[in-house]
N, C-alpha and C positions, 0 to 999 in steps of 0.2 A: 413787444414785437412778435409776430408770429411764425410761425415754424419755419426756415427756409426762406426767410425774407430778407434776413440781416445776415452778417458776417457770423456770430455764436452761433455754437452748436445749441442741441434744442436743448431745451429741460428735458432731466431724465421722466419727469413727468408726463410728457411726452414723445417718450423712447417705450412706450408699455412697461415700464418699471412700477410707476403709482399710477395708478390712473384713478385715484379719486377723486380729484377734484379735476373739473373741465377748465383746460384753457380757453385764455378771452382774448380778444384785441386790445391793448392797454388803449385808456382812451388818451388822444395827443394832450400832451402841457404845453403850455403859454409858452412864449417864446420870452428871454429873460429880458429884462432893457436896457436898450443901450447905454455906454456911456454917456453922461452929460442929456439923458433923458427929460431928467427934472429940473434942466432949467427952457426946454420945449414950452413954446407959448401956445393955445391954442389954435390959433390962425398954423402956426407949423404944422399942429396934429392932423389938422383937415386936410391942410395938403399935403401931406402925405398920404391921407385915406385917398383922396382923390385920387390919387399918381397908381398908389395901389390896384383900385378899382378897376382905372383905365388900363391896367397890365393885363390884370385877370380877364379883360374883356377882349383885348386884343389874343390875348393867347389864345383864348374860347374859339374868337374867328379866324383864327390863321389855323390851329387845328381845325375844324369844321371844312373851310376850304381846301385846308391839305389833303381832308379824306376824301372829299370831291374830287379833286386830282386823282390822286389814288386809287376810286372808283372807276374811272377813264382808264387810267393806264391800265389795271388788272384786267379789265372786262375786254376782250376781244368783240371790237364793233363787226358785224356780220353786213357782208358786201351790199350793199339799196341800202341799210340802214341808216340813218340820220344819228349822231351821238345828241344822248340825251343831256339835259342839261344839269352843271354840277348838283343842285339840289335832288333831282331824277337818279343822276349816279349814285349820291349818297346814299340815299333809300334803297337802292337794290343792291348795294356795297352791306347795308345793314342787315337786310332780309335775309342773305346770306347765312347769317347766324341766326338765323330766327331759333324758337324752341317748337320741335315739334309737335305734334297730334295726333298719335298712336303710338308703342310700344310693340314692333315686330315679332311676331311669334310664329314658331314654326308649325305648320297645320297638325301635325302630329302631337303637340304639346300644347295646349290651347291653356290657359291658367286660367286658375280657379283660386276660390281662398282657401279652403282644405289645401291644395297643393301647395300652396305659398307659404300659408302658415307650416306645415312637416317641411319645407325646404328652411325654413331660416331654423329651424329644431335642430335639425341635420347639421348647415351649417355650424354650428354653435357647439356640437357634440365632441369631443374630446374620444368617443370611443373609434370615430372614422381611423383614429390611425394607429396602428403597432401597441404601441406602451400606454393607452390610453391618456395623454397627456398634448396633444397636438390635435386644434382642432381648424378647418378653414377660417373661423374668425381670430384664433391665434395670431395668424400671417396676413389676414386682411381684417384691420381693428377698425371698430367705426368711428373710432376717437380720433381715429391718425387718419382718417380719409381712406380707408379699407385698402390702406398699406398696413407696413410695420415700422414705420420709421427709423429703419437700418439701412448701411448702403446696402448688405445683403445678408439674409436673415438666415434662421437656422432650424435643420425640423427635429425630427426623431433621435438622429446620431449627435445632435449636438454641433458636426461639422457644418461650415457657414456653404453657403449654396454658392453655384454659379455665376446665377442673375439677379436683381435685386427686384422686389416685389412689387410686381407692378398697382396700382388700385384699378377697383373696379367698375367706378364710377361709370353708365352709359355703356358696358358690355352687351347690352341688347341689340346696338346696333353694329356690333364690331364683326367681318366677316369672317376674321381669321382670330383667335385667340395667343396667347403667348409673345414676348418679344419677338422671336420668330417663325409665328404663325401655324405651329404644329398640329392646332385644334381649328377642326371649321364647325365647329358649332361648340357651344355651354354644356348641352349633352355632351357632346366628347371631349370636351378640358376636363373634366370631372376627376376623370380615371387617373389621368397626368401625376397629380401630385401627391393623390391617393396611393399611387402603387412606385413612386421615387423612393429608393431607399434611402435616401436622406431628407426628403417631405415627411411622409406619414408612415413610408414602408410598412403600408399594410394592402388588401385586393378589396375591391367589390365584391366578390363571393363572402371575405371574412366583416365587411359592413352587413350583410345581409346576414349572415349568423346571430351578429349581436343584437342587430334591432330587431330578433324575429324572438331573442328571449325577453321581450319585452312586452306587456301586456296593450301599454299606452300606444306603445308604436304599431304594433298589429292593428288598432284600431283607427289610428291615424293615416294609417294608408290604405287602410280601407275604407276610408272617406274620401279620400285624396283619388282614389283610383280605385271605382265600385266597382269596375267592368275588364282589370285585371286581373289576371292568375295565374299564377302565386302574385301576390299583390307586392310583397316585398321582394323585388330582384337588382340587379345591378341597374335595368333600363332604369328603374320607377324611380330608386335613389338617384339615379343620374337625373331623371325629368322633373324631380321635386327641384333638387338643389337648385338646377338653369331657370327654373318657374321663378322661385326666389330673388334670384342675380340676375334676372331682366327686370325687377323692381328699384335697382338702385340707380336711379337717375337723378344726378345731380338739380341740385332746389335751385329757384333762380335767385339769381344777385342783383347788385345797381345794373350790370352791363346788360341785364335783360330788360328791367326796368328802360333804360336807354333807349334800345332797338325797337321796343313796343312803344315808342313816342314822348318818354320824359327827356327832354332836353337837358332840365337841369339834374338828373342821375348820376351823371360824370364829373369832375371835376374840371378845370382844364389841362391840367400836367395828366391825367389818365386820356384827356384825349387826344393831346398830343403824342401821349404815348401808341393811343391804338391808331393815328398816322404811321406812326415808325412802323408798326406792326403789318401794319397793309400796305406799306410802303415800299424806302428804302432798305427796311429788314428783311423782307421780304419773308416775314414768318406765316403769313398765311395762304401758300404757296401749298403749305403741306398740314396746317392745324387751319384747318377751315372746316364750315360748317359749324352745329349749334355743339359739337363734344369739341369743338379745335382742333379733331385731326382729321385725315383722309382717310385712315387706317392704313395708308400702305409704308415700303417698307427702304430706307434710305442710310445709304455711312454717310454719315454727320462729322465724319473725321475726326471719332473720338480713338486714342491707341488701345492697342490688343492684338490678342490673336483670335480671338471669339469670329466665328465668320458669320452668322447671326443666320439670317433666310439663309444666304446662298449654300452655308452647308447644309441648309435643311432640304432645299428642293433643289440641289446638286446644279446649281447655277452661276459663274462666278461673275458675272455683272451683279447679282444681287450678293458679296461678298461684304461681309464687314457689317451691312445694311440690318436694321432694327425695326421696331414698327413705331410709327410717330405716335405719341402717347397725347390723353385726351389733357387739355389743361384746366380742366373745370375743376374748381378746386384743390388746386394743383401746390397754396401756400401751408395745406395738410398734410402733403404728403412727400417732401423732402426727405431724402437726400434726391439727386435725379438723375437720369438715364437709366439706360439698362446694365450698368455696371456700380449703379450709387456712386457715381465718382463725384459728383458736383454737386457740393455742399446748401447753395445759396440760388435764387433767382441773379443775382447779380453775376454768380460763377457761372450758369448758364448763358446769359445776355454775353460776357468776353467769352465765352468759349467762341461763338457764333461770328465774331469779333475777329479775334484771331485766326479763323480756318480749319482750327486742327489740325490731321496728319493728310500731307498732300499721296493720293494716290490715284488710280485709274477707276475706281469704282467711286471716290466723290460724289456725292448727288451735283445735279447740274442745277437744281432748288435751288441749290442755298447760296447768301448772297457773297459775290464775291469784290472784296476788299472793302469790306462794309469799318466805316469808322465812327463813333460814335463818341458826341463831347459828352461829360458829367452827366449835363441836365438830359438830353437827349435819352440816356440810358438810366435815370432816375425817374422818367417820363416812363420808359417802357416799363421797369419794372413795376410800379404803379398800376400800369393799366393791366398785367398778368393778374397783380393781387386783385384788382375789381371783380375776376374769372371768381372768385371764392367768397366763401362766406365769412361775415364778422365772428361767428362762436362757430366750432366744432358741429359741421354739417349734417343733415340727415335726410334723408332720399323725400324727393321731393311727393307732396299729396296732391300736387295740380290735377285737376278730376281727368284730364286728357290721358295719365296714366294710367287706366281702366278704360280708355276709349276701345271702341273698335277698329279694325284693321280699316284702311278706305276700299271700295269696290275693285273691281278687277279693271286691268290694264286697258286701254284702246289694242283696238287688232295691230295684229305684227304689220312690219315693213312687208311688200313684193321684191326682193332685190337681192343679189349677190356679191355687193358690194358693200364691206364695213371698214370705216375707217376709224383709226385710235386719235384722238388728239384732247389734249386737255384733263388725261386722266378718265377718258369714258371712251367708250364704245358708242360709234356713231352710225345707226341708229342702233336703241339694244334692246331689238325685240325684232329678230326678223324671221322669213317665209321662203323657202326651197324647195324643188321638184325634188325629188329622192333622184339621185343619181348627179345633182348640180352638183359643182364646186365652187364654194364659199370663201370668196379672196377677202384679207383682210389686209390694211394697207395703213403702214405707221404714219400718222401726219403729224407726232407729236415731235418736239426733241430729246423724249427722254426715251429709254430701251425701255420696251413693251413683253408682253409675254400670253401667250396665249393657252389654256390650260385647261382640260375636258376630264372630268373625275367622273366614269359611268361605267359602270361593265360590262357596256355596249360596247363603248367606244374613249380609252384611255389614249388621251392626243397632251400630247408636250411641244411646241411651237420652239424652245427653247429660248436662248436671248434675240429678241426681234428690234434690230435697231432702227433707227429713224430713218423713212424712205423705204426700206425694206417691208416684203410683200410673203405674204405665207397664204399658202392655197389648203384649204379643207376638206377632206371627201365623208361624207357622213356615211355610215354601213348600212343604212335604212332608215325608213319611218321613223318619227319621233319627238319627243321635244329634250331637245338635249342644254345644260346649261354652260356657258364658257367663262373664264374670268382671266384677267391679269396676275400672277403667282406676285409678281414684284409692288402691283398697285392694284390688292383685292377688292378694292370696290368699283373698279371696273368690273361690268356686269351685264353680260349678255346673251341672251336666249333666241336661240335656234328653232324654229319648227321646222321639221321636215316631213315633207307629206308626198 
C-alpha cells in the first residue's frame, strides 16, 4: 500500500529515516475462494465471468456518461451557443487537464544547463543553513515527493515548524508561493526559509561566503552566469535554485495516458471516481487544470487559529484560507493539508464530507452536504491515486520541458470595462487613455480582490464582493499588472497610453 493511501501510518522508511531501499506499489493478490468454490462447475464459472464482465462494462459507461453530464453542468454555455454534445463535453471536460508545452520563465532568468545543474548543487548543500546540517532537499526529499513526510517538519532548532511541508511538484506555474502566498516568484521563496530561525537560520550574504570559499563553486557560477559580477551574490544563488525548481514537473501517469486518448488507461472504479471528482464532489472547482489546482487561496474548514492569506494580506474574507495544493503525486507525499493533520486520502475525502468548521469565511467551492456511499468514496480515492506514480517519482523528461515560451499575446482589449467571473478577469489584457477610469465589476459569486504591486502605483481594492464595482485611476502611462490577492491566477494587464 502506498504512502497516504491506506489507514497505517507510512514505513519509517519512508518517514526520511532509511531511505535505502525505494518503496514500490505492492502488486494486488488474488482474491481468496469462496466457500463451497470447489464444488463450482464450469458452466457456473462462466457465468459468473460473464455477469462480471457486463459489471465492468456497465460501470465503464455509466461513468463515461456521468462525466458527460458533468462536463455540461460545469462548463457555463455562453448565450447563441448551442451545448455540445455529451461526447463534445467530455473531451473539452478532459482537455482541461491536459499537460502542458512550455515551462514559464521569467525573462530575467532564462535557464540554462550550467544554471540548473549549480541550482540542484545548491539545492542539495547542507552548508545553505546555520549548522551546516539542513539542506533544501532535507525538507523537500525526492523519495517522499519533495516533501518530508512529517505532518510538520523540523530545521536548524530541532523545534517542529508551523506549517507542514508543502511539495514542489509544478512550482513553475505557481503565482504565489507558500501556504499563504508570501513569495510571488521562486527567486523570492528562496530567502524565506533560508533566513527562518527555525528553517536554516542562516542569510544569503552567509550562503555567499561559503560558496565563494570554494574553488568548484567559483567556477560553477561562472559558467552559470558569464556576464555577472560578482557572480556569486544573493540574486545568482536565488536564480540558480528557481532555475532548478521550475524543473520539477511532475511525469505523467495512466490519468494522462487517458486524456491524450487511451480509453482503456483508467479502470472503471477510477472513473467513476473522476465523475465524483468533477461532479457531485465538486473538487475541481478549485484543483483544476493539468497540476489540480487553481493556486488560489480558500478555508476548507479545517480548525485553528492559523489565519493563513488573510493575515498575510490584512484581509479577513481571505481568513483561515490556504493555497489549494497541486494533487499530482500527491499518494507521495502524505500527511495533508497545511497543518499535516490528515493522515490518509480517505481522511481527506470525510473531511470534505463532513464540512469542517462552520464559519463566515467558508469557501462557497466547496460542496455543501455532500454524502458519499463506501463505493462512491473507494471510487474517488482511486482516481486521486491514478494523479501518481507506481514507484517513487522523478521530474518528468517530456522534451516539451525545454520547449520554448509561445509568441507573444494578441493586442489588448479597447475598453474600460473588466468583469471578474469564473475565477478570471474578463478580458485580461486591456487599453486605456491615461486619464480613463477602469471599472471592474464582480460577476462572480465568490469575493474578488483587486491588487497592483508597482511603485508607480500600489492599489489594494480590498474585499470586492459579488455585484460590487471598484473604479481605477492609473497615475500615467504604462503597462501596469493586476491580480486577485485571494485567487492569483487571476491575471490582468493594463496598458495605459
Amino acid at each position: 500500500m502506498r504512502k497516504g493511501v491506506g489507514t497505517s501510518p507510512a514505513p519509517r522508511s519512508w518517514r526520511g529515516e532509511d531511505r535505502r531501499e525505494e518503496p514500490r506499489r505492492p502488486q494486488a493478490q488474488p482474491a481468496p475462494a469462496r466457500p463451497g468454490s470447489r464444488a463450482m462447475d464450469e458452466e457456473g464459472c462462466a457465468e459468473r465471468s460473464r455477469r462480471r464482465c457486463a459489471a465492468s462494462a456497465f460501470m465503464l459507461a455509466a461513468a463515461t456518461g456521468f462525466l458527460a453530464i458533468a462536463a455540461l453542468t460545469l462548463r457555463p454555455i455562453s448565450p447563441g451557443v448551442r451545448a455540445a454534445e455529451p461526447a463534445d463535453a467530455l473531451a473539452v471536460l478532459k482537455a482541461g487537464f491536459a499537460r502542458p508545452t512550455f515551462i514559464p520563465h521569467p525573462v530575467d532568468n532564462p535557464p540554462t544547463a550550467a544554471k540548473i545543474a549549480l541550482g540542484k548543487r545548491i539545492f542539495e548543500d547542507v552548508e545553505l543553513s546555520a549548522t551546516g546540517t539542513i539542506a533544501c532537499a532535507s525538507c523537500h526529499d525526492a523519495k517522499l515527493g519533495f516533501a518530508d513526510g512529517e505532518p510538520k517538519g523540523k530545521g536548524v532548532t530541532g523545534r517542529r515548524l508551523v506549517r507542514h511541508t508543502p511539495s514542489l511538484w509544478n512550482v513553475a506555474w505557481s503565482p504565489l508561493l507558500f501556504w499563504d502566498g508570501r513569495a510571488s516568484s521562486l527567486e523570492d521563496q528562496i530567502r524565506f526559509p533560508i533566513e527562518h530561525p527555525d528553517e536554516m537560520g542562516s542569510t544569503l550574504a552567509n550562503a555567499v561566503d561559503r560558496f565563494s570559499r570554494h574553488d568548484s563553486y567559483v567556477r560553477a557560477f561562472a559558467e552559470a552566469f558569464p556576464t555577472d559580477g560578482p557572480r556569486i551574490s544573493p540574486r545568482t544563488i536565488a536564480q540558480a535554485l528557481a532555475a532548478y525548481e521550475r524543473t520539477l514537473v511532475s511525469p505523467p501517469t495512466r490519468f494522462d495516458r487517458w486524456v491524450a486518448g487511451d480509453p482503456g488507461a483508467l479502470t472503471p472504479s477510477e472513473l467513476a471516481g473522476f465523475a465524483i471528482f468533477s461532479g457531485k464532489g465538486r473538487c475541481s472547482s478549485c484543483h483544476a487544470g493539468f497540476a489540480f489546482t487553481d493556486h488560489g487561496f480558500y478555508d476548507i474548514g479545517l480548525p485553528g487559529s492559523d489565519k493563513g492569506r488573510g493575515g498575510q494580506i490584512g484581509l479577513s474574507a481571505a481568513d483561515h484560507a490556504f493555497k489549494t495544493p497541486t494533487l499530482r503525486e500527491l499518494a507521495w507525499t502524505a500527511p495533508y493539508m497545511h497543518d499535516g493533520s490528515l493522515a490518509t486520502l480517505d481522511d481527506v475525502v470525510r473531511h470534505y464530507e463532513s464540512g469542517g468548521v462552520t464559519r463566515s469565511t467558508r469557501s462557497r467551492d466547496l460542496p455543501q452536504g455532500l454524502v458519499l456511499s463506501e463505493r462512491e468514496r473507494s471510487d474517488l480515492v482511486a482516481f486521486l491515486e491514478v494523479l501518481s506514480s507506481e514507484t517513487p517519482p522523478q521530474p518528468s523528461r517530456e522534451t516539451w520541458v525545454n520547449a520554448a515560451m509561445p509568441a507573444a499575446r494578441a493586442p489588448p482589449a479597447d475598453t474600460t470595462l473588466v468583469s471578474q467571473a469564473n475565477k478570471l478577469f474578463h478580458p485580461q489584457y486591456v487599453r486605456v487613455r491615461s486619464g480613463e477610469l477602469l471599472t471592474v465589476v464582480n460577476d462572480d459569486t465568490r469575493t474578488h480582490n483587486v491588487r497592483i504591486y508597482d511603485p508607480r502605483f500600489d492599489y489594494n481594492s480590498g474585499a470586492q464582493e459579488p455585484r460590487e464595482t471598484v473604479t481605477i485611476r492609473f497615475p500615467g502611462p504604462g503597462t501596469f499588472e493586476a491580480f486577485c490577492a485571494i485567487h492569483p491566477s487571476m491575471r490582468l494587464t493594463v496598458v495605459v497610453e
